[in-house]
N, C-alpha and C positions, 0 to 999 in steps of 0.2 A: 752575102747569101741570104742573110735575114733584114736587107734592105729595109721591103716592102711593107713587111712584118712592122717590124719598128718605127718607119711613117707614119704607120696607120695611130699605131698605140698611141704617137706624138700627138697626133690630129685631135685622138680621143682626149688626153689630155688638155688639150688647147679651149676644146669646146666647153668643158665644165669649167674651165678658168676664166674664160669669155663669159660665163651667165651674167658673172655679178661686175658692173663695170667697175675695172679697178683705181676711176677717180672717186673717190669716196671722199665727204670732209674730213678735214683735218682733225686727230685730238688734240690735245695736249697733252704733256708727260707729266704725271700726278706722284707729285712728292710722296718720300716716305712718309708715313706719320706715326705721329708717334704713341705709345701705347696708353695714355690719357685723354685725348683729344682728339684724335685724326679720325676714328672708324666714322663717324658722321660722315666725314667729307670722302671717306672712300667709299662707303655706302652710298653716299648721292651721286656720285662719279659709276659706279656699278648700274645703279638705275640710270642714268642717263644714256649708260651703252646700253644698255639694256631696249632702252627705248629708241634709238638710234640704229641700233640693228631688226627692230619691228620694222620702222620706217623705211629702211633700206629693200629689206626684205619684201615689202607689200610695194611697194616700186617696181623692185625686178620682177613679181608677179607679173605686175599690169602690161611693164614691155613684154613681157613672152609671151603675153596676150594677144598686147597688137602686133606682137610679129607672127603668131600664130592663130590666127583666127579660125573660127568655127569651120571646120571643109562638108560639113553636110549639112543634115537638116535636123528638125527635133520634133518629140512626139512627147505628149502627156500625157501621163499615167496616173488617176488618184494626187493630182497637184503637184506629182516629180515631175522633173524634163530628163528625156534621153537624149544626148545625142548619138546620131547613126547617120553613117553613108550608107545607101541603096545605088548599085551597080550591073550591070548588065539585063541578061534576060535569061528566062528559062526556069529548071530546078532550081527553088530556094535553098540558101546556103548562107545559113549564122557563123559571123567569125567573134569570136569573145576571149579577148586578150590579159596577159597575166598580169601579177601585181607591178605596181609601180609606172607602167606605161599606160597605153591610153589606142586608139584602134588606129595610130598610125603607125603601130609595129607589126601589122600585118602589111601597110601599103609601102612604108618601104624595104622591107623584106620581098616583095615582090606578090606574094601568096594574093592577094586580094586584085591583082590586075590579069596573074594568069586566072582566076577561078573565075573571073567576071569575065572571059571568053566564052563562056556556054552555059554559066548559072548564073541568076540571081542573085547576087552578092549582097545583104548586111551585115556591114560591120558596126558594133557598138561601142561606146564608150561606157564601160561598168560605172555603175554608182558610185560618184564622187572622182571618178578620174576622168580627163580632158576635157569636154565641157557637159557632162550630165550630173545631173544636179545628187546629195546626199543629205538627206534631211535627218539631224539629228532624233527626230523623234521615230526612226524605226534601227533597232538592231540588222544589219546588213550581212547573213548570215549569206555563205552561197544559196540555201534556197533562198532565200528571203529575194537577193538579186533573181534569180530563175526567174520566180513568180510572177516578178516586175517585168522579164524582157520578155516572157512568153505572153502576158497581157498587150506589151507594146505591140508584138509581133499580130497577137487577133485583132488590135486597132488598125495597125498598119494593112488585115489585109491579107498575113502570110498565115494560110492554113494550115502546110506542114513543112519539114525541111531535114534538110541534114547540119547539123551543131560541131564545127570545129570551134575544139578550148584548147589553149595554149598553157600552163603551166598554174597557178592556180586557177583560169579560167575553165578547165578540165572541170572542176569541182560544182562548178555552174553550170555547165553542160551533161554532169552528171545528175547534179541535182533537178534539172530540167527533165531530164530523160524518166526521172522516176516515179517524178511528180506531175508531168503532163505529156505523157506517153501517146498522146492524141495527136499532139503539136512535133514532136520528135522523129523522123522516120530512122535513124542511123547517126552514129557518132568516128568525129573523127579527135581522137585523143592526143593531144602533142605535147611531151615531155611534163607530163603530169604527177602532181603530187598524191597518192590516192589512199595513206597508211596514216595512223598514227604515230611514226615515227618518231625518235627524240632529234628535235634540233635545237643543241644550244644559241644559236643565234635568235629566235623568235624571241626571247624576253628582253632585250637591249633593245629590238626592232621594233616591237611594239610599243614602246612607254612613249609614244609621243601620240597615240591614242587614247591613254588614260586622261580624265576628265582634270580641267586644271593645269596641273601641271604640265599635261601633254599639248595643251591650245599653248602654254610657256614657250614649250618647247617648239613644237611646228613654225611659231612665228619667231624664234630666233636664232636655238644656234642649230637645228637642227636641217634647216637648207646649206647652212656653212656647212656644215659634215659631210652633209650629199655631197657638196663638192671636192671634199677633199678624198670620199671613199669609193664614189663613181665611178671613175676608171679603173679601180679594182675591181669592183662587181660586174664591169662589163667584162673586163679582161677573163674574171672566173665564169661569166655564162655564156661566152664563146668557146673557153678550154675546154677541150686539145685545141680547137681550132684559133687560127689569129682571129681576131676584132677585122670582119667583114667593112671591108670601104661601105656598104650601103650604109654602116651605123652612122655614119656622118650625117646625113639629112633626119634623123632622129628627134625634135624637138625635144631635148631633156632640161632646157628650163622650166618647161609647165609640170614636169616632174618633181621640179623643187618649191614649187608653190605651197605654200602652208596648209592649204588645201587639200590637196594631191597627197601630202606627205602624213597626214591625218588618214586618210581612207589607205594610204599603203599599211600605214601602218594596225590599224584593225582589220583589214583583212590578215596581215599575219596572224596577228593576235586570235583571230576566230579559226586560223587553219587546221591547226590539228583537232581542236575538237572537232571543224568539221566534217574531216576526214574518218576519223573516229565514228559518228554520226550516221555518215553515209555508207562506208565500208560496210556493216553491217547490211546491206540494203544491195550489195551490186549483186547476189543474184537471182533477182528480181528483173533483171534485163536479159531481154531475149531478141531485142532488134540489134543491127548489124554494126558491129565496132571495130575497125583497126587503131589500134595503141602503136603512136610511134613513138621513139628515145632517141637520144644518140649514145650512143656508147659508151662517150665519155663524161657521161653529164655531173657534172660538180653540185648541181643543185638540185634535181632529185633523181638520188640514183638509181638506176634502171634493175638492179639486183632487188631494191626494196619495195618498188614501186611498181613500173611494166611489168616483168617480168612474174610480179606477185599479181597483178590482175589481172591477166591472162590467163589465170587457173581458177577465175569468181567467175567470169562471163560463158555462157553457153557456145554464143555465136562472133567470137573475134577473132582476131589475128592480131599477131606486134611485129611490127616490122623494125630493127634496129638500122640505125645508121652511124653507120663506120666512122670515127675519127673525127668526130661531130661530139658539140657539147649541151647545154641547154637551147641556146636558139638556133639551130639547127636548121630551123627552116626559112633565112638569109643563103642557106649554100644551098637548098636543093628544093626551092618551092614549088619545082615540078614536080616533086615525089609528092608532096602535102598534096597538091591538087589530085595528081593519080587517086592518094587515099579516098581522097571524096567522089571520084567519077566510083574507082572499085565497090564504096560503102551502096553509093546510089544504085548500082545496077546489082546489087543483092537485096534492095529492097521491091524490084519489080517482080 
């Protein structure tokens, strides 16, 4: 009965077990030692893994590199690079994707091939994930990203649009919206985080952002974790629903990049003050918003979050979707498109 189901979960696990190839050199197996003499030689055997899983690590980087190379184009901003796909024609339409992923979770989710049927399609890669660049020397706050995408977008060309954000990319789209209200015509909101909430997960998530320690950690044991925690977190941001066949063409090795895993981790770390932040500010918006959830969503729930924003904004709507969990919009990215034609033809 739950064949299907369970393949899938298989697959899921197979891919994160596939990042890191598992011919690796050999150790050796390092004697006891004993309590006068040995901590030297275990010390230097700790640093050597140590260094050994750096290495491994900036390896695996580099193949999920060349297995996944750049699919669009780039623009500089004040000596950042973004990168972005530009697709179809018509109405502009910003897609801006959540932590941890990168702007191909809108193209295989689908949402980014039906909306490039009759709009303008960019999609971006946020600051410091898939291949746009994140220069330590600016705090990457959501406005701070806004600032930078809405600059690209006057480079690029695009003078107004409608802004779909997917889960912290919400926050970006919000903070776009309130800060260059010129560039924004309407929002389409998808399983967003928009409260100060308490989550105890954000402090364990974040420390591989902290200065030092956290560059330690990104580069070593911190990809190994990815793999082992992975198909939990996908499994909890599909719940209720199974892990969608499309998550297989996912690249979630450039997820575990030291890199990638560095900017996942500050943006957690900046979310709820974010939110905190901005909350204060949403009602201040008066162009046109549909807020979508799913029902089920395990990672921000629709009780604390949708359902509480829809009573700050003037002009929205929230559409829930049934039996649906955080990414939600793998099962129905015809409705995600619907949102943006509905948003679009309330702002003529």
């Amino acid at each position: 009965m739950h064949n299907g189901s369970t393949e899938m979960k298989k697959t899921c696990n197979r891919r994160f077990r596939d990042i890191i190839n598992p011919v690796a050199p050999k150790t050796q197996g390092i004697a006891s030692a004993d309590l006068t003499g040995g901590w030297p030689i275990a010390a230097g055997a700790g640093v050597a893994l140590a260094a050994g899983t750096v290495v491994l690590n900036h390896l695996n980087a580099r193949r999920a590199e060349r297995r996944n190379p750049p699919v669009g184009t780039f623009v500089e901003v004040d000596g950042v690079k973004l990168h972005y796909v530009d697709r179809g024609e018509g109405p502009a339409v910003i897609l801006l994707h959540g932590n941890g992923v990168m702007l191909q979770d809108f193209e295989v989710s689908g949402v980014l091939e039906l909306a490039a049927e009759q709009h303008r399609v960019l999609a971006f890669d946020r600051p410091g994930f898939g291949y746009s660049a994140r220069p330590r020397t600016t705090l990457w706050t959501p406005a701070a990203q806004a600032d930078l995408i809405a600059r690209a977008l006057k480079q690029i060309g695009v003078e107004r649009a409608i802004v779909v954000g997917h889960s912290l990319g919400t926050l970006v789209a919000l903070a776009m919206a309130l800060d260059h209200p010129e560039l924004v015509a309407g929002l389409v909101l998808l399983s967003g985080y928009y409260y100060g909430t308490a989550r105890p997960d954000v402090v364990p998530a974040s420390l591989p952002a902290v200065p030092v320690i956290g560059d330690l950690m990104a580069h070593t044991v911190s990809p190994l974790s990815g793999l082992l925690v992975g198909p939990v977190g996908v499994k909890a941001s599909f719940s209720p629903a199974p892990i969608s066949d499309k998550f297989a063409r996912m690249p979630v090795a450039m997820s575990l990049r030291p890199s990638q895993i560095r900017a996942t981790a500050a943006d957690t770390a900046m979310m709820i003050p974010a939110a905190v932040s901005l909350s204060g500010r949403y009602g201040e918006l008066a162009l046109p918003v549909i807020i979508m959830a799913g029902d089920g969503d395990l990672i921000a729930h629709k009780e604390k979050h949708a359902e509480r924003l829809i009573n700050h904004l003037s002009n929205a709507e929230l559409r829930i979707v049934p039996d649906q969990g955080h990414l939600f919009h793998y099962a129905v990215p015809a409705n995600v498109v619907k949102a943006i034609d509905d948003v679009m033809s309330r702002t003529r």
